[in-house]
CHARMM internal coordinates of N, CA and C (Angstrom, degrees):
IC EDIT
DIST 1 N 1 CA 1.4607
DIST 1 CA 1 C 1.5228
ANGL 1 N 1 CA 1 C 111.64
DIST 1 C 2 N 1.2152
ANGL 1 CA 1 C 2 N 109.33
DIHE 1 N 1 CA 1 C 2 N -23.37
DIST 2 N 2 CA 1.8629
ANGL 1 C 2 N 2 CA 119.44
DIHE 1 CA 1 C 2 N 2 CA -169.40
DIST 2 CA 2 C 1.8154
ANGL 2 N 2 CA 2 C 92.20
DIHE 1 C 2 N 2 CA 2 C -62.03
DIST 2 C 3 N 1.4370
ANGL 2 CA 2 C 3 N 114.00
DIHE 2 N 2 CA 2 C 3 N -67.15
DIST 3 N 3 CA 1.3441
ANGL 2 C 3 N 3 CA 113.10
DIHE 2 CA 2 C 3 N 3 CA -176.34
DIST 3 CA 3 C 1.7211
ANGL 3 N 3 CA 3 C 111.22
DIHE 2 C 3 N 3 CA 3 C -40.93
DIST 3 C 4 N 0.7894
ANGL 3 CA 3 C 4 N 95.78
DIHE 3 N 3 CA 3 C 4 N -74.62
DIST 4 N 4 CA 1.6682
ANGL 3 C 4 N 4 CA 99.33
DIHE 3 CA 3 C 4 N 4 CA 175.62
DIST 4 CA 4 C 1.4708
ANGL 4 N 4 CA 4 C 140.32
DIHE 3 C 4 N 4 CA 4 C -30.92
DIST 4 C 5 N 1.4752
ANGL 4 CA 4 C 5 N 98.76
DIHE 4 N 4 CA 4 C 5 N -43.20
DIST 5 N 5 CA 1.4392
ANGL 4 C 5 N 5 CA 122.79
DIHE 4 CA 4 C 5 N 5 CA -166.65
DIST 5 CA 5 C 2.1154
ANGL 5 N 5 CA 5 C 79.76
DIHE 4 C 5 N 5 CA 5 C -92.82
DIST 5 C 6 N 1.1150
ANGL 5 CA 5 C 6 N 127.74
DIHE 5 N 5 CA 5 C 6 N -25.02
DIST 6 N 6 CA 1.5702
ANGL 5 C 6 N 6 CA 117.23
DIHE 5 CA 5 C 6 N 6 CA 179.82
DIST 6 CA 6 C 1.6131
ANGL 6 N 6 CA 6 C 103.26
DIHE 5 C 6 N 6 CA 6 C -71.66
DIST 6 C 7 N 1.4898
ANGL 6 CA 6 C 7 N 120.33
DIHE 6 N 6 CA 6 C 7 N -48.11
DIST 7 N 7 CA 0.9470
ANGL 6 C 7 N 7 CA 144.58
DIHE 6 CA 6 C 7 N 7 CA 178.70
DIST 7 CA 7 C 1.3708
ANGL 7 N 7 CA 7 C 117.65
DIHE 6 C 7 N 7 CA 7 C -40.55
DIST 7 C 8 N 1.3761
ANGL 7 CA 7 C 8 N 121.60
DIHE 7 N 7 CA 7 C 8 N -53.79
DIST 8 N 8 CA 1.3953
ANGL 7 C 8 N 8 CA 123.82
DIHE 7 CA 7 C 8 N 8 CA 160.24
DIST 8 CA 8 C 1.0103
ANGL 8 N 8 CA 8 C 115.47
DIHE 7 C 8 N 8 CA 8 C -106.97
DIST 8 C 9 N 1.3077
ANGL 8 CA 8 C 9 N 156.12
DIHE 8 N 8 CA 8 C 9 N 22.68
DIST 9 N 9 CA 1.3576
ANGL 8 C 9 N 9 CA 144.29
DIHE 8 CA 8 C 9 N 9 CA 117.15
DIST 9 CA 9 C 2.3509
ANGL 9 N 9 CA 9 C 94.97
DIHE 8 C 9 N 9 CA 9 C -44.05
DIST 9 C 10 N 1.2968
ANGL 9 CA 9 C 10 N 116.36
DIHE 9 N 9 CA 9 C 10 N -75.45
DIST 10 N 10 CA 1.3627
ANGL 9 C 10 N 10 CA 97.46
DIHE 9 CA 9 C 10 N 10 CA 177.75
DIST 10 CA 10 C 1.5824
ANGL 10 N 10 CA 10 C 129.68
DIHE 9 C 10 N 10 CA 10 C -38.89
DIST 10 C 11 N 1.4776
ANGL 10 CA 10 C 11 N 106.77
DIHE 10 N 10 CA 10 C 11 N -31.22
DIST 11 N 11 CA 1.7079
ANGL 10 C 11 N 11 CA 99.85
DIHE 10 CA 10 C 11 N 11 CA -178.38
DIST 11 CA 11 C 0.9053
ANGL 11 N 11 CA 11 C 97.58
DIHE 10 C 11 N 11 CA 11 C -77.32
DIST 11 C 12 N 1.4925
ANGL 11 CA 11 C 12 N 152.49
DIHE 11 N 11 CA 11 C 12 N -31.65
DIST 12 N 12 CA 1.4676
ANGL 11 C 12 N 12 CA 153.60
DIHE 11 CA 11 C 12 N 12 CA -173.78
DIST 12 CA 12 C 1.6679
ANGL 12 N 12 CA 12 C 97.22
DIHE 11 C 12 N 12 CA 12 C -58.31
DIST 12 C 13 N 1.7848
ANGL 12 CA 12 C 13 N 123.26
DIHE 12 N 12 CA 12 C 13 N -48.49
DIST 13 N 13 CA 1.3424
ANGL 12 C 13 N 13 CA 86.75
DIHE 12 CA 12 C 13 N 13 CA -132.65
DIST 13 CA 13 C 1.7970
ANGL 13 N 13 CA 13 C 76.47
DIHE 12 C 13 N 13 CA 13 C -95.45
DIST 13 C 14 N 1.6285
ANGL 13 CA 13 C 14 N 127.91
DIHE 13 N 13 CA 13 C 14 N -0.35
DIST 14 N 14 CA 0.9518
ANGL 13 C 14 N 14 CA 108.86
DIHE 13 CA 13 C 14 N 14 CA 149.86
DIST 14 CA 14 C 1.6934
ANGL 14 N 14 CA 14 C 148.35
DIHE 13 C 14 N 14 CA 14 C -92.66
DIST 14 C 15 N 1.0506
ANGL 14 CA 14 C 15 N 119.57
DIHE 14 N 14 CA 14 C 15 N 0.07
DIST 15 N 15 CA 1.5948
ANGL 14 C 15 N 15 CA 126.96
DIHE 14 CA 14 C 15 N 15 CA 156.02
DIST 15 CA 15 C 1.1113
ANGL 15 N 15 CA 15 C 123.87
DIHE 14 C 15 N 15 CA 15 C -106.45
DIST 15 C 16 N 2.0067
ANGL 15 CA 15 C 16 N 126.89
DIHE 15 N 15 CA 15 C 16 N -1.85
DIST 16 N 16 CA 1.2398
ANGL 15 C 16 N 16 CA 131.47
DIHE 15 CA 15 C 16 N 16 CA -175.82
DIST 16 CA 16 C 1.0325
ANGL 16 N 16 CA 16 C 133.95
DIHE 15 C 16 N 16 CA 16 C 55.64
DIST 16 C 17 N 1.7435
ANGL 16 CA 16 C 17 N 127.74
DIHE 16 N 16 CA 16 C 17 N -41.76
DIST 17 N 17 CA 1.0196
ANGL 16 C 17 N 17 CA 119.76
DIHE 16 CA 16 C 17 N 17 CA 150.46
DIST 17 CA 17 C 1.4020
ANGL 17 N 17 CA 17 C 115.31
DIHE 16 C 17 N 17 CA 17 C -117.76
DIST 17 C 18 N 1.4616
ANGL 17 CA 17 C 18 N 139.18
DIHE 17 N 17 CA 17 C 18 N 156.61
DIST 18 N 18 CA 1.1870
ANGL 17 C 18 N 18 CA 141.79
DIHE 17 CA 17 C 18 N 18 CA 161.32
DIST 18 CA 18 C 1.1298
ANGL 18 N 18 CA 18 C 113.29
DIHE 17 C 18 N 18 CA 18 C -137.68
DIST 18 C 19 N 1.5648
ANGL 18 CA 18 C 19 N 123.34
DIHE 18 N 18 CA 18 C 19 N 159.06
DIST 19 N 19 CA 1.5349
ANGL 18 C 19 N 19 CA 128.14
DIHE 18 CA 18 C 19 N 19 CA 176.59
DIST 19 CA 19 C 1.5683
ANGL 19 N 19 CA 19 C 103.55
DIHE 18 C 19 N 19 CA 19 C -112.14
DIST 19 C 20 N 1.1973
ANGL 19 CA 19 C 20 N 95.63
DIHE 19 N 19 CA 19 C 20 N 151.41
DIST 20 N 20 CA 1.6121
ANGL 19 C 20 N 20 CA 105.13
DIHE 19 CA 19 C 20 N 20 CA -162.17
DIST 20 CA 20 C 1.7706
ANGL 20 N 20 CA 20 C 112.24
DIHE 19 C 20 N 20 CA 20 C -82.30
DIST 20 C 21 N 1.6790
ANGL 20 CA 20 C 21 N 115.62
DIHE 20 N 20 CA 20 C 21 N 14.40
DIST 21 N 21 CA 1.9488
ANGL 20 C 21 N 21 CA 122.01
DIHE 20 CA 20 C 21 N 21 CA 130.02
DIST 21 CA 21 C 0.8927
ANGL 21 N 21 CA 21 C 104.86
DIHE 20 C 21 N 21 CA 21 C -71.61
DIST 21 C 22 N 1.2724
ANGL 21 CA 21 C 22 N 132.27
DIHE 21 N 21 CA 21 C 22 N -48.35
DIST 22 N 22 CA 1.8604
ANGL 21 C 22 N 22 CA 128.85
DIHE 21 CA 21 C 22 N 22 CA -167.57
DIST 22 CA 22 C 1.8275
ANGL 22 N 22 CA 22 C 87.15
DIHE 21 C 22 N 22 CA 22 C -47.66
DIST 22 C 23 N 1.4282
ANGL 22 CA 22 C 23 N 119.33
DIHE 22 N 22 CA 22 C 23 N -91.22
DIST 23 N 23 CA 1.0044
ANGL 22 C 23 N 23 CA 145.28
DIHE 22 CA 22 C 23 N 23 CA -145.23
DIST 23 CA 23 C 1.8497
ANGL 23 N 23 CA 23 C 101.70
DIHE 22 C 23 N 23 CA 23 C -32.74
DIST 23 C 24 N 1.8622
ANGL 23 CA 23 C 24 N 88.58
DIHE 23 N 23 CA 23 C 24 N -66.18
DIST 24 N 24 CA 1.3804
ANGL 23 C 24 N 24 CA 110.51
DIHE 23 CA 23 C 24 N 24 CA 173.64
DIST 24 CA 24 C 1.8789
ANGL 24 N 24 CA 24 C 119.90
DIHE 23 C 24 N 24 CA 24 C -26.37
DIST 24 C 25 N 1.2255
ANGL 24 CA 24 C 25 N 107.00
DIHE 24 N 24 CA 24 C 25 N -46.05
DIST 25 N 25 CA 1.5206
ANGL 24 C 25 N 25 CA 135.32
DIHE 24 CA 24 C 25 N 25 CA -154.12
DIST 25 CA 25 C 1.7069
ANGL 25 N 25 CA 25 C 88.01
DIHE 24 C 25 N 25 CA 25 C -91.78
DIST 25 C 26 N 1.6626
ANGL 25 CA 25 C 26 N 110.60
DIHE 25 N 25 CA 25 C 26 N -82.94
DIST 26 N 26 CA 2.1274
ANGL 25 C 26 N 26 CA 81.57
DIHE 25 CA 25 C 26 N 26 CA -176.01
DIST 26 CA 26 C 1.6678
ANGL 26 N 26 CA 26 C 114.63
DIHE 25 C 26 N 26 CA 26 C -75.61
DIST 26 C 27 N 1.0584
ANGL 26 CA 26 C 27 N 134.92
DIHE 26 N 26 CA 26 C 27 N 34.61
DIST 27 N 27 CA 1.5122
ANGL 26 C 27 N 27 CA 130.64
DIHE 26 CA 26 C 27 N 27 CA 142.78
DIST 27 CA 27 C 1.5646
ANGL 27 N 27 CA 27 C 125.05
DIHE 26 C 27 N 27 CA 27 C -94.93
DIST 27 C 28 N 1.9483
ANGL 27 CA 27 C 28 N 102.44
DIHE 27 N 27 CA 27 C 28 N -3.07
DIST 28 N 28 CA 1.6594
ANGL 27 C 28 N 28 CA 92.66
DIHE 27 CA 27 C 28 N 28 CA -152.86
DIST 28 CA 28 C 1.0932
ANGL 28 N 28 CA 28 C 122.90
DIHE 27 C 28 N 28 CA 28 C 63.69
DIST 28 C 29 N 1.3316
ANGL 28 CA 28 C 29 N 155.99
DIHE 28 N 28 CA 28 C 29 N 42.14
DIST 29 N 29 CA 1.5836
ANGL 28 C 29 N 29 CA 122.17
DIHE 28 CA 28 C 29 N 29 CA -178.40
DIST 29 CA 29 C 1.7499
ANGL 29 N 29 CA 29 C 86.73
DIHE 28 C 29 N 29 CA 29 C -150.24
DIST 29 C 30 N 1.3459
ANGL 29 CA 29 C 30 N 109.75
DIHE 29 N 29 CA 29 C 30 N 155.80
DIST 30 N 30 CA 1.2721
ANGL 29 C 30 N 30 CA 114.21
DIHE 29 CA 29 C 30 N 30 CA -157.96
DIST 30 CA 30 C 1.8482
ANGL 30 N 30 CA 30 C 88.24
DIHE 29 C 30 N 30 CA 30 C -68.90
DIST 30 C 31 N 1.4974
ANGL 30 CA 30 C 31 N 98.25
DIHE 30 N 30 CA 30 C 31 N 175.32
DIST 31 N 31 CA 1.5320
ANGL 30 C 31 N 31 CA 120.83
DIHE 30 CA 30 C 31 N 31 CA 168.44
DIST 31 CA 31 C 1.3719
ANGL 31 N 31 CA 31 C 127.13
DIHE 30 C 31 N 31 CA 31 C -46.50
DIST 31 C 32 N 1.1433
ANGL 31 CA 31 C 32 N 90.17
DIHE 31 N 31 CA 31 C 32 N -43.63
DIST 32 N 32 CA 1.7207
ANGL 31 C 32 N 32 CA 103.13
DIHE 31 CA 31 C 32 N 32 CA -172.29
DIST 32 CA 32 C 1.7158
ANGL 32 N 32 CA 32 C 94.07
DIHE 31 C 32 N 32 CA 32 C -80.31
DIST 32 C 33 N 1.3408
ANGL 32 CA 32 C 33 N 130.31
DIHE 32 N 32 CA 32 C 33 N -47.52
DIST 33 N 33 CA 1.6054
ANGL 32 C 33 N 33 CA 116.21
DIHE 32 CA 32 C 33 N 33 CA -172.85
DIST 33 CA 33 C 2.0654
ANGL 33 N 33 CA 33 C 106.50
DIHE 32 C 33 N 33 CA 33 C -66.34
DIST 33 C 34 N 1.4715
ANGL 33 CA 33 C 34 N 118.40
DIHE 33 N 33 CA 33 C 34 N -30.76
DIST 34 N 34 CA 1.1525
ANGL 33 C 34 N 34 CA 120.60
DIHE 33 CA 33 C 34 N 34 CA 137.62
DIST 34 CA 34 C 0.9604
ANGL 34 N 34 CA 34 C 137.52
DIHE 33 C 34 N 34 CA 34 C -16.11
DIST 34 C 35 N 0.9281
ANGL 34 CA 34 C 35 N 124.55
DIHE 34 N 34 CA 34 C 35 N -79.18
DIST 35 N 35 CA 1.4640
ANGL 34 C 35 N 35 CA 141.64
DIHE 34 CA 34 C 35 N 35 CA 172.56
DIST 35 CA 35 C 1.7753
ANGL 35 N 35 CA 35 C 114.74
DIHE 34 C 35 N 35 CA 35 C -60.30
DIST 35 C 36 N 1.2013
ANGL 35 CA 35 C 36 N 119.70
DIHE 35 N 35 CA 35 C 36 N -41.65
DIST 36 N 36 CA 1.1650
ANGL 35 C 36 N 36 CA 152.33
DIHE 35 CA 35 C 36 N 36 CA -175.02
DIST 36 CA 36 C 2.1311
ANGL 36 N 36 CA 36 C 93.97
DIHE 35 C 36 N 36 CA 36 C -63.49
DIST 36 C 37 N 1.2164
ANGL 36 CA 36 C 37 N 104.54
DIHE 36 N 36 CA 36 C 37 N -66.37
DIST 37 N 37 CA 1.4081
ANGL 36 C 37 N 37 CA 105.51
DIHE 36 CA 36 C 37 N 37 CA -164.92
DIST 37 CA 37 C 2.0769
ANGL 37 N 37 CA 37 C 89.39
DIHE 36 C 37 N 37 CA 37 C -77.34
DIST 37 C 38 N 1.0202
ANGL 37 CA 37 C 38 N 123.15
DIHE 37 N 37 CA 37 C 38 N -14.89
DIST 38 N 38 CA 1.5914
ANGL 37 C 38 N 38 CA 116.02
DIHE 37 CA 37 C 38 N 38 CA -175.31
DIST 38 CA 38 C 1.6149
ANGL 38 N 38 CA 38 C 94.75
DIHE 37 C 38 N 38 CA 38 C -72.24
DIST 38 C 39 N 1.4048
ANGL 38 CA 38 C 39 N 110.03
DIHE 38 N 38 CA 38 C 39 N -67.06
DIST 39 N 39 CA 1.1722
ANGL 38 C 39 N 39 CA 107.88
DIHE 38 CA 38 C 39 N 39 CA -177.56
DIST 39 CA 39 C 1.3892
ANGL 39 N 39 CA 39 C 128.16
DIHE 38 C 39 N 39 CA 39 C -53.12
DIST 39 C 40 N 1.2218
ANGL 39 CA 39 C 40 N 131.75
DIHE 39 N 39 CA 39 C 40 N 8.17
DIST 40 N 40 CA 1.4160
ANGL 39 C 40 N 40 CA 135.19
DIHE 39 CA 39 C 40 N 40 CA -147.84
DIST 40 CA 40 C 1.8942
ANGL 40 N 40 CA 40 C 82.57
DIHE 39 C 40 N 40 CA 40 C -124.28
DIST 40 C 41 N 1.4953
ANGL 40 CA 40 C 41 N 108.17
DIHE 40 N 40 CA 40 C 41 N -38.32
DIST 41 N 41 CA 1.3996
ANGL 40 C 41 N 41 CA 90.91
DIHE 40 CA 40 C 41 N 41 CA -176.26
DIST 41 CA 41 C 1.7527
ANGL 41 N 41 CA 41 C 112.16
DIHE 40 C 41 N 41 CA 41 C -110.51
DIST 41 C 42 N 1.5318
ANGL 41 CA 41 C 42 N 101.21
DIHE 41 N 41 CA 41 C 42 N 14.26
DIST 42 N 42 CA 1.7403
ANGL 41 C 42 N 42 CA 102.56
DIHE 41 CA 41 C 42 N 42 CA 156.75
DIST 42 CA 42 C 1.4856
ANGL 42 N 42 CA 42 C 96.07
DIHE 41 C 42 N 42 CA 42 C -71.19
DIST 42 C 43 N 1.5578
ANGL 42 CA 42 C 43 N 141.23
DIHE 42 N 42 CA 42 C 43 N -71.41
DIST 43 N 43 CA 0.8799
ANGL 42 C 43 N 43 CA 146.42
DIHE 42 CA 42 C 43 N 43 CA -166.78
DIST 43 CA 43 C 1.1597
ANGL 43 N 43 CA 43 C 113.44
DIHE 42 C 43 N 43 CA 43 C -30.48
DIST 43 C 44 N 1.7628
ANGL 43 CA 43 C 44 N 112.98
DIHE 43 N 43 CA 43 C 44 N -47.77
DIST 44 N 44 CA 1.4555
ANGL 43 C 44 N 44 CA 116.42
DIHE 43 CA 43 C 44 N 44 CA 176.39
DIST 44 CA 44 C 1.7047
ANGL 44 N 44 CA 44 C 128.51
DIHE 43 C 44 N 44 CA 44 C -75.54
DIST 44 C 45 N 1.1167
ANGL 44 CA 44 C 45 N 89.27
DIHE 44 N 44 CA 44 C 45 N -10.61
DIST 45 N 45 CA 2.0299
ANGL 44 C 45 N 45 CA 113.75
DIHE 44 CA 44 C 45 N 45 CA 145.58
DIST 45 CA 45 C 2.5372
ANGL 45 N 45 CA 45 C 72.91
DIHE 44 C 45 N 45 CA 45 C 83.85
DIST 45 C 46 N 1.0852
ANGL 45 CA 45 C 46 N 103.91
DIHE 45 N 45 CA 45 C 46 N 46.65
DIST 46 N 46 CA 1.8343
ANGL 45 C 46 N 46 CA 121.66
DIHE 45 CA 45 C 46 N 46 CA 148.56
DIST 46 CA 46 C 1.0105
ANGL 46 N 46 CA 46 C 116.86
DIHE 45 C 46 N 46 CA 46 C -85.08
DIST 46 C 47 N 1.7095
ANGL 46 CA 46 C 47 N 124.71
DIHE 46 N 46 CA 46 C 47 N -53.92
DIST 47 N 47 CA 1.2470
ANGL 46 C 47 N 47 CA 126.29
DIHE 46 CA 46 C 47 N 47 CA -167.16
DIST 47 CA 47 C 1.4686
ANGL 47 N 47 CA 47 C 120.63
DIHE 46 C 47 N 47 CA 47 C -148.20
DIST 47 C 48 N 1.2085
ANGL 47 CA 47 C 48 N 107.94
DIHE 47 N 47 CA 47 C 48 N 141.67
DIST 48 N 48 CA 1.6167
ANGL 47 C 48 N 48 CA 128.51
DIHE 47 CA 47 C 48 N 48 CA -167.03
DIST 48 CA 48 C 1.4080
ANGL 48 N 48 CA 48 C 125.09
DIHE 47 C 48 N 48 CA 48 C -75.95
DIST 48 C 49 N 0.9024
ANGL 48 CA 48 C 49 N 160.12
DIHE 48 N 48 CA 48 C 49 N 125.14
DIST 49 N 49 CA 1.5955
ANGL 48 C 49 N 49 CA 151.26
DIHE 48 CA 48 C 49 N 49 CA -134.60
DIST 49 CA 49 C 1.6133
ANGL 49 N 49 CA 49 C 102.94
DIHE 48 C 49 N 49 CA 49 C -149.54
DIST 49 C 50 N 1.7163
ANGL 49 CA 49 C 50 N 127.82
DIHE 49 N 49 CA 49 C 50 N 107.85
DIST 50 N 50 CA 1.0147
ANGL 49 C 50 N 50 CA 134.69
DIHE 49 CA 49 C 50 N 50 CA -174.22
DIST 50 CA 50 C 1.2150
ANGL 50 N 50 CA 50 C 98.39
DIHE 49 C 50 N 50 CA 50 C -129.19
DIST 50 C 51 N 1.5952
ANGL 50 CA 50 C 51 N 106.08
DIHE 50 N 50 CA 50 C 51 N 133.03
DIST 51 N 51 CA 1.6688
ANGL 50 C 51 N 51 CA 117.50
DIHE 50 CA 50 C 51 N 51 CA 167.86
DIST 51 CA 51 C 1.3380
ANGL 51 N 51 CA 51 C 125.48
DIHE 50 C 51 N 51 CA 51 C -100.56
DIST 51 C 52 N 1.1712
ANGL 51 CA 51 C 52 N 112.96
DIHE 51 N 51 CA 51 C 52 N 106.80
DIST 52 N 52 CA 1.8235
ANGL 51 C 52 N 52 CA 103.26
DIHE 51 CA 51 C 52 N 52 CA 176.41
DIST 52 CA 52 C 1.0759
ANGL 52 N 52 CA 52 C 96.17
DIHE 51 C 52 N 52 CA 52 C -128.39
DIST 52 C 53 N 1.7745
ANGL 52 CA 52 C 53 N 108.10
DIHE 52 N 52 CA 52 C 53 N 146.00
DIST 53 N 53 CA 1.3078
ANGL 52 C 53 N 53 CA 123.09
DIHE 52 CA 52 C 53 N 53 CA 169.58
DIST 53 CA 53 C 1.1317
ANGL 53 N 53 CA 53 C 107.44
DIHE 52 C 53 N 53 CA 53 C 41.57
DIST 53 C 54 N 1.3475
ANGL 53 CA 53 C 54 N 142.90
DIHE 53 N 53 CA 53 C 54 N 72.32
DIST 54 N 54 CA 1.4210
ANGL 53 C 54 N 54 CA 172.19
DIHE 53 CA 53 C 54 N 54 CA -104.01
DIST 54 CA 54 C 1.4968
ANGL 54 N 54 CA 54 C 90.93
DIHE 53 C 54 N 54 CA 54 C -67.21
DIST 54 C 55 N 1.2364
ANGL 54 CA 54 C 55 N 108.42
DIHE 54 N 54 CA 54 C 55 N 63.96
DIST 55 N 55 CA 1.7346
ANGL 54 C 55 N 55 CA 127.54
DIHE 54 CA 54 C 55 N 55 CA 154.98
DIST 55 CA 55 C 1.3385
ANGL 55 N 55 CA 55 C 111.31
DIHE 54 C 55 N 55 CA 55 C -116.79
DIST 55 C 56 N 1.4143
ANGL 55 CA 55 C 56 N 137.12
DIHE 55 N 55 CA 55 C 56 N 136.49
DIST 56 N 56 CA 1.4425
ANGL 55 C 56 N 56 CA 134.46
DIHE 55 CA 55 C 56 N 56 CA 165.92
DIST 56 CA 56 C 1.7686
ANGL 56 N 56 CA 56 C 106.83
DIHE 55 C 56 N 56 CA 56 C -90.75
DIST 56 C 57 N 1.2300
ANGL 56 CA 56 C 57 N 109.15
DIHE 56 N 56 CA 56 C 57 N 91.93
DIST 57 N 57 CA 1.8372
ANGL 56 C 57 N 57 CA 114.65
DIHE 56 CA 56 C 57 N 57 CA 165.86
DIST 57 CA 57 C 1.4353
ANGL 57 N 57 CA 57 C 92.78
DIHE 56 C 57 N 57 CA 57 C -63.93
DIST 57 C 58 N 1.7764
ANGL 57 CA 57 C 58 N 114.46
DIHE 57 N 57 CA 57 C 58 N 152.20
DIST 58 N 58 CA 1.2429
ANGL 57 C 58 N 58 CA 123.98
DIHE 57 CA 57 C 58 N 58 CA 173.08
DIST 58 CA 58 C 1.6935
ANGL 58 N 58 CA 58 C 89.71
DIHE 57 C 58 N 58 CA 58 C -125.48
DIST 58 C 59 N 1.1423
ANGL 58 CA 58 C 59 N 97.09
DIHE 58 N 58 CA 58 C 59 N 137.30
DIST 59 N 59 CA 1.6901
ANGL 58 C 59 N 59 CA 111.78
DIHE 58 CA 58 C 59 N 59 CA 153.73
DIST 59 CA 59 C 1.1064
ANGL 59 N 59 CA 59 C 117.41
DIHE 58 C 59 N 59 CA 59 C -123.72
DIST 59 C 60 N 1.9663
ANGL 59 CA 59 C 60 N 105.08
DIHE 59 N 59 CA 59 C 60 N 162.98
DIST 60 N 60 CA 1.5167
ANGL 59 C 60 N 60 CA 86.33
DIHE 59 CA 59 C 60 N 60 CA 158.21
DIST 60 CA 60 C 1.2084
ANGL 60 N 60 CA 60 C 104.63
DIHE 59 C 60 N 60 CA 60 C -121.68
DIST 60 C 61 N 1.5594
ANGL 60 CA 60 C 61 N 85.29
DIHE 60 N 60 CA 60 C 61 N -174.75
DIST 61 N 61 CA 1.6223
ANGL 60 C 61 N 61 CA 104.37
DIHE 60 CA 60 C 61 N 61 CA -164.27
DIST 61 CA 61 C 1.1856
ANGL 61 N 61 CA 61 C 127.65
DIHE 60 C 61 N 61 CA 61 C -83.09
END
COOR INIT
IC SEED 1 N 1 CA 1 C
IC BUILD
């Protein structure tokens, strides 16, 4: 998870926002592990989680 979770902490702090297909799509890994590692670092109060128009934008924090 360390690789990964470095991995998009960097795509974050370069595109600022991403949606968690974006994310899914340059890691390879299905949606749900996507989503899965986003939520793992909202929890860790890294990144910000906004819903519009039933899209989840990720920022960070």
């Amino acid at each position: 998870m360390n690789i990964h979770r470095d991995r998009v902490l960097k795509m974050l702090k370069e595109k600022r926002v991403l949606t968690t297909s974006e994310l899914a799509k340059a890691l390879s890994v299905s949606w749900n592990t996507a989503e899965k590692y986003l939520l793992e670092l909202t929890i860790d109060g890294k990144v910000e989680r906004m819903k519009k128009e039933g899209v989840n934008l990720w920022l960070n924090k």
